[in-house]
C-alpha positions as CSV (number, residue, x, y, z in Angstrom):
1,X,102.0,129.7,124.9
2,X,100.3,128.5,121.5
3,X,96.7,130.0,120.9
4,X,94.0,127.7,119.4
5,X,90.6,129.0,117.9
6,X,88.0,126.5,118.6
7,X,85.4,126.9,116.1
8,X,82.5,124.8,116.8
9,X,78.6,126.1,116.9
10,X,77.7,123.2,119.5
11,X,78.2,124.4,123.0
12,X,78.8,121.2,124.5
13,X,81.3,120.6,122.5
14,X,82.9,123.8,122.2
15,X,83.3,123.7,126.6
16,X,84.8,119.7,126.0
17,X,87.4,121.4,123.8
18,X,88.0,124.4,125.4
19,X,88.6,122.0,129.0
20,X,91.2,119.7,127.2
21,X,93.0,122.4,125.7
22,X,93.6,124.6,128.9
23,X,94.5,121.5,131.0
24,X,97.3,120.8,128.1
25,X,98.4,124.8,128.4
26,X,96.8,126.3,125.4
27,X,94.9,129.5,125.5
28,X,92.1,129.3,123.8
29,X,89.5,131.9,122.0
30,X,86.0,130.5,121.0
31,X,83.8,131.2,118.0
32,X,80.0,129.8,117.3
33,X,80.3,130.1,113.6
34,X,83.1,131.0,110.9
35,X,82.0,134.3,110.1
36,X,82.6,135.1,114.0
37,X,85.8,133.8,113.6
38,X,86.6,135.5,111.4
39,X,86.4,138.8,113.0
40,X,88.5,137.6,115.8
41,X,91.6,136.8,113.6
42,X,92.3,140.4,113.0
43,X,92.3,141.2,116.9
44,X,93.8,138.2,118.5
45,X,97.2,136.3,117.7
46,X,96.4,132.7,117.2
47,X,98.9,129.4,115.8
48,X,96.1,127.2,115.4
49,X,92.3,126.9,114.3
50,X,90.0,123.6,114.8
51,X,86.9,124.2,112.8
52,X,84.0,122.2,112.7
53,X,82.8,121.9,109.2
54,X,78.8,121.7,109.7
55,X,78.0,125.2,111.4
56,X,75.0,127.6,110.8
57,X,76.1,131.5,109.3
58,X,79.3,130.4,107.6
59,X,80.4,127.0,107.9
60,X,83.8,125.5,108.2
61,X,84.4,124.7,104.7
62,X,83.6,128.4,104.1
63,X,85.6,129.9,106.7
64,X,88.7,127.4,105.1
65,X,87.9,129.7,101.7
66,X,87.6,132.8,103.2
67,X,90.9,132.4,105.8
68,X,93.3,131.4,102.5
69,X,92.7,134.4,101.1
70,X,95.0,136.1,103.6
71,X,96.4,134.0,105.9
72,X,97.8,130.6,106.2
73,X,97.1,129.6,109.5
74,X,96.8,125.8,110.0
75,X,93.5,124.1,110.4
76,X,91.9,121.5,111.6
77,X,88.5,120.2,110.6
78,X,86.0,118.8,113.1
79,X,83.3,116.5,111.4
80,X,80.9,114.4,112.0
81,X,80.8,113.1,108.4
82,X,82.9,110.5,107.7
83,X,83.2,110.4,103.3
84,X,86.1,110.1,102.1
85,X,84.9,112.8,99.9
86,X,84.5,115.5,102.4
87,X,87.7,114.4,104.1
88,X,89.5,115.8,100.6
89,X,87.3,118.3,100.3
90,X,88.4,119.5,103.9
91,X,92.0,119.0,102.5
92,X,91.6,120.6,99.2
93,X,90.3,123.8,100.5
94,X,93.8,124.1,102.6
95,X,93.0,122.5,105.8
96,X,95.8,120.7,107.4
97,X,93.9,117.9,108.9
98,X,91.1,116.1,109.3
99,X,89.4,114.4,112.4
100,X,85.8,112.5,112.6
101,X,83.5,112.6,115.6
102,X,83.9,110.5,118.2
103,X,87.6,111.2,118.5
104,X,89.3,111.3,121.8
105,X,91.2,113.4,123.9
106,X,94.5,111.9,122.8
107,X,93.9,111.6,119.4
108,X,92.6,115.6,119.4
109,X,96.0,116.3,121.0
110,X,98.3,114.3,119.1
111,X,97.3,116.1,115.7
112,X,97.2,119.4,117.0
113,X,101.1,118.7,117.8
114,X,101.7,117.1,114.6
115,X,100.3,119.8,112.9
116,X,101.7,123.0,115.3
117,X,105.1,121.1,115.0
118,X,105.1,120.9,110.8
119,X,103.8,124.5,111.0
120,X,106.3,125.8,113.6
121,X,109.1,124.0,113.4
122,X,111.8,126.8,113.4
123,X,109.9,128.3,115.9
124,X,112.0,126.6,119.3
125,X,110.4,128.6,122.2
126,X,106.7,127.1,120.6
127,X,108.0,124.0,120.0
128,X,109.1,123.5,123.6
129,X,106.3,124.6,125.0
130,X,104.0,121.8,122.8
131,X,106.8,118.9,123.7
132,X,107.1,120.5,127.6
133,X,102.4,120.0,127.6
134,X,101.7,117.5,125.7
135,X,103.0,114.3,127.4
136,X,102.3,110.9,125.6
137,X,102.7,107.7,128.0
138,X,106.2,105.9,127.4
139,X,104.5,102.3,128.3
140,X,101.6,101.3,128.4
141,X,100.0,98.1,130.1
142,X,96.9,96.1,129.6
143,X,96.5,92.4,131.1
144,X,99.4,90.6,130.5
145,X,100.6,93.2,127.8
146,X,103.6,95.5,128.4
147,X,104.2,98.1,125.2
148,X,107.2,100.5,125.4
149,X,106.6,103.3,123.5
150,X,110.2,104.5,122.9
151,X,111.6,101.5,122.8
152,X,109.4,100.0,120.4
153,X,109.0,96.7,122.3
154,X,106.6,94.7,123.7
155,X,106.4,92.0,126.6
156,X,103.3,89.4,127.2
157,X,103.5,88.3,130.7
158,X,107.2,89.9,130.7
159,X,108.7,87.9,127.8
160,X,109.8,90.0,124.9
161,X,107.9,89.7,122.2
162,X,109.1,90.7,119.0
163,X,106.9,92.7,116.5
164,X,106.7,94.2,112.6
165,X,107.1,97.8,112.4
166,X,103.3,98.3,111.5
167,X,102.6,95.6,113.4
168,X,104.0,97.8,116.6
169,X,102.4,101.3,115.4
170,X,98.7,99.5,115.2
171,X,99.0,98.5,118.6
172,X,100.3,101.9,119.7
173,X,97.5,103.6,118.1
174,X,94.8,101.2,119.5
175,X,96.5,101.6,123.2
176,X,96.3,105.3,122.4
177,X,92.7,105.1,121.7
178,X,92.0,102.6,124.3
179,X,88.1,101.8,123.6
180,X,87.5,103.6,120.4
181,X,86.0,101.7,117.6
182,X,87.9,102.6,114.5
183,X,87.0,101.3,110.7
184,X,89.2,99.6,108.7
185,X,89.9,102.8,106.6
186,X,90.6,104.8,109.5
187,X,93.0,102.4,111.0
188,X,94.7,102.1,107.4
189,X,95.0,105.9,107.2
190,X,96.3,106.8,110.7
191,X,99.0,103.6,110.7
192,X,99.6,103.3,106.9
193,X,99.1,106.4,105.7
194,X,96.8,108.8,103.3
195,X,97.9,107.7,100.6
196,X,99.1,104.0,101.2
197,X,97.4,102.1,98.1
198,X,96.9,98.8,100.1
199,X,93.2,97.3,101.0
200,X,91.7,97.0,104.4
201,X,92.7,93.2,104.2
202,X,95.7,94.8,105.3
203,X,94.4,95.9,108.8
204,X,92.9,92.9,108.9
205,X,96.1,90.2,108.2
206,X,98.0,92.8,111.1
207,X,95.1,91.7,113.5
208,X,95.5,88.0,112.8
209,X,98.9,88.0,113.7
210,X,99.0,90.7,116.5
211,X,96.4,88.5,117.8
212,X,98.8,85.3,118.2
213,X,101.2,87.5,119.4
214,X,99.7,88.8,122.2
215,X,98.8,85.1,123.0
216,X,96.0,84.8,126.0
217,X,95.1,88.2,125.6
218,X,94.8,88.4,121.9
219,X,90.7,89.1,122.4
220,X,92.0,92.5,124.2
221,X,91.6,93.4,120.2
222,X,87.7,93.0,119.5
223,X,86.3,93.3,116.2
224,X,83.2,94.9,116.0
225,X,80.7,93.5,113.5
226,X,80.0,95.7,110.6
227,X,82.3,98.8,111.8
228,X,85.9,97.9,112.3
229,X,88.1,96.8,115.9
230,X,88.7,98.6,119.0
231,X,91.3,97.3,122.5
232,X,88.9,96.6,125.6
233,X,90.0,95.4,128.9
234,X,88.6,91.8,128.7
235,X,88.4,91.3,132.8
């Protein structure tokens, strides 16, 4: 059963992670600060760390320096800045993602798998165990508006609907993060990629059309002024 550290000097938080963790089947340890931390790395067998970077004693960016000097345990950084500049930082230092406040439950989940999955992957009786817990939905449903995860198909009021593959994996990621706003930027990152060199006109063409695509229902996508787009349920 994976181990994850949760990091995080707010105590709110730090009970909201350690609750979404345990109901996936993680243990968990907890640490108010990075020099705590620390210390519990040379008692305890962990796979996983999620840090948050702004944290009285030592902060995350210093625990990062501190850990790769002997270990190369995968990371997670918590933040809520949002610069693209702290997000390489983050990177830079050896952390092996990279999540802003707000995030949700699924979002938290899906990169700890991604990353638990690149770290481990020879490791079978781990990876079992993350594929056996983490469950994502096969379909999802909204209105009229019918996506099949594995299949990689869509219906609107059960007629197939054909899509682009980006065009599919926005959606995906918007039904996965049903009433989150996202920015542009994010959106490019998560569905293009970190280092796709395309503009956020992009994002924005892929909403145009996923919009007539999704016919009556295309306001399920609303764009919120100033910030970015997030899928509502419009009744």
């Amino acid at each position: 059963m994976p181990t994850i550290l949760i990091v995080e000097d707010e105590q709110t938080m730090q009970r909201l992670l350690t609750l979404h963790l345990t109901k996936e089947g993680f243990e968990t340890i907890t640490a108010d600060n990075g020099e705590e931390a620390i210390s519990l790395l040379s008692s305890h067998q962990i796979d996983l760390a999620v840090v948050d970077v702004m944290m009285p004693v030592m902060d995350g960016f210093d625990f990062v320096k501190k850990l790769r000097e002997s270990s190369t345990l995968p990371v997670i950084f918590l933040t809520a800045r949002s610069d693209e500049k702290d997000r390489i930082e983050g990177l830079m230092l050896g952390g092996d993602d990279y999540l802003s406040k707000p995030f949700s439950k699924g979002e938290l989940l899906a990169r700890i798998q991604a990353v638990l999955r690149r770290t481990y992957q020879t490791d079978r009786n781990l990876i079992h165990h993350i594929d056996k817990h983490i469950d994502k939905p096969e379909i999802f449903s909204l209105e009229g508006i019918q996506l099949n995860r594995k299949a990689r198909s869509m219906k609107v009021d059960q007629i197939p609907t054909s899509l682009t593959v980006k065009e599919f994996d926005l959606l995906l990621f918007l039904f996965e993060h049903q009433g989150q706003v996202f920015t542009r930027e994010h959106l490019l990152t998560s569905v293009w990629g970190l280092y796709y060199e395309g503009t956020e006109r992009t994002v924005d063409t892929h909403i145009k059309t996923l919009r007539m695509k999704l016919k009556p229902y295309g306001n399920v996508i609303q764009t919120v002024w100033g910030i970015g787009y997030k899928l509502v349920d419009i009744e």
